[in-house]
Every structure is written in C-alpha cells, then in structure tokens.
C-alpha positions in Angstrom: -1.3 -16.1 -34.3 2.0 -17.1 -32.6 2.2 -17.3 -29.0 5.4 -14.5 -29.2 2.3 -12.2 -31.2 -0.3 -13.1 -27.9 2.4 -11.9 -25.6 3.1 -8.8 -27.4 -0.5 -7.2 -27.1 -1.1 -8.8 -23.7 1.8 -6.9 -22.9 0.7 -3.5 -24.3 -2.7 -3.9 -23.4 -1.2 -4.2 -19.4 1.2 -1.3 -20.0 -1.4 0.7 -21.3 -3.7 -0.5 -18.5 -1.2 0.9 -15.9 -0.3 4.2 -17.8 -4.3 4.8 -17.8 -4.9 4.0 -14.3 -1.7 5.0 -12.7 -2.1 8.6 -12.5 -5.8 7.8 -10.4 -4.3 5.4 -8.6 -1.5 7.6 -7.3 -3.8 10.5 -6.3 -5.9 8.7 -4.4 -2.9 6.9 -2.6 -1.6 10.2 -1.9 -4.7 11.8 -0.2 -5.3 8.1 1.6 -2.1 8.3 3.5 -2.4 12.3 3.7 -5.6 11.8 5.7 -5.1 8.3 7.6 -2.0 10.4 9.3 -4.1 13.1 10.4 -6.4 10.8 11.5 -3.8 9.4 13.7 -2.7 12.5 14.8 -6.0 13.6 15.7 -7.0 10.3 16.7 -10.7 11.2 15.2 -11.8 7.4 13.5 -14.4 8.7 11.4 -15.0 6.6 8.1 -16.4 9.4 6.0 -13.4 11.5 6.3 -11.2 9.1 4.2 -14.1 8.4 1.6 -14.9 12.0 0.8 -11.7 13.3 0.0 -10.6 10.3 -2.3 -14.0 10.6 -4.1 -13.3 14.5 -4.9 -9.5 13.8 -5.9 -11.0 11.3 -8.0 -13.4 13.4 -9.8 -11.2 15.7 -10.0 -8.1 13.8 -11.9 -11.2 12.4 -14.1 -12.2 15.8 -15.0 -8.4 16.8 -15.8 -6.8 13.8 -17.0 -10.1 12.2 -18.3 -9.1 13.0 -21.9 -5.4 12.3 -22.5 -6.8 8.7 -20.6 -9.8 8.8 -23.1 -7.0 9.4 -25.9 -4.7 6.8 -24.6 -7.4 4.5 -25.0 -8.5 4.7 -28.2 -5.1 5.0 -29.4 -4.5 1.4 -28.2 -7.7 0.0 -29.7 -6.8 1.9 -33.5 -3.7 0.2 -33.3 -5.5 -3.0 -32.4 -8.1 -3.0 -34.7 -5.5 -2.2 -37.3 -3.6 -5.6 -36.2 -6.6 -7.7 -35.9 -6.6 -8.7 -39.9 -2.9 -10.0 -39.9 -3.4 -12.0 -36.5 -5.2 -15.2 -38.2 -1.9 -16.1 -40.5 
C-alpha cells in the first residue's frame, strides 16, 4: 500500500470521525455556554448545574441522531472492508 493510499483512508476515517461526532459536540458546546452565562449572570457556582444539562442534551442527540451516526459508521467500515483486499498490491 502506497503512502498516497494510507493518507487517503486516514483522511476519511478523520472526516468521518468529525461528521460523527460533530453534531454531539456542537450541542453540548451550545448548552455549556448557554448555562456558564447564566451562571454568571446569576452568579450561582454550582458544578451540577453545567453537568446535568449536557448529560440530557447528550442523551438526547444520541437518542435522535444515534442512528444516521450508527449508519455513518458502518458505511465507512463496508467501504473499508471492501478496500482491504486490494491494499497489499
């Protein structure tokens, strides 16, 4: 396998790394910030207000996006698999 092939699927494997995890990533970003400024606005420090929250975004993008990620996934691995016998010439 030629180091231009290696490249290739290290590169889809990180875009398809990012497309999986973005959408996760992005909620929980969203409802960080949305509750650290309320926190400074209402100046209450409490460390189970910013975990609770993210947690139930997160279940909840899982529950709801957990099978187009599931999809992407296994789309990525059939086309791997599917590679993997002309990668040894």
């Amino acid at each position: 396998m030629g180091a231009d092939r290696a490249l290739s699927l290290l590169d889809q494997m990180l875009w398809t790394a990012a497309i999986v995890a973005g959408p996760l990533l992005a909620a929980v970003l969203v409802v960080g910030v949305l509750i650290s400024v309320l926190q400074v606005a209402t100046q209450v420090q409490e460390m189970t207000l910013t975990f609770i929250p993210k947690l139930l975004v997160s279940v909840l993008v899982l529950i709801f996006l957990g099978s187009w990620m599931m999809r992407q996934l296994t789309q990525f691995s059939e086309r791997l698999f599917v590679a993997i016998p002309g990668l040894g010439h």
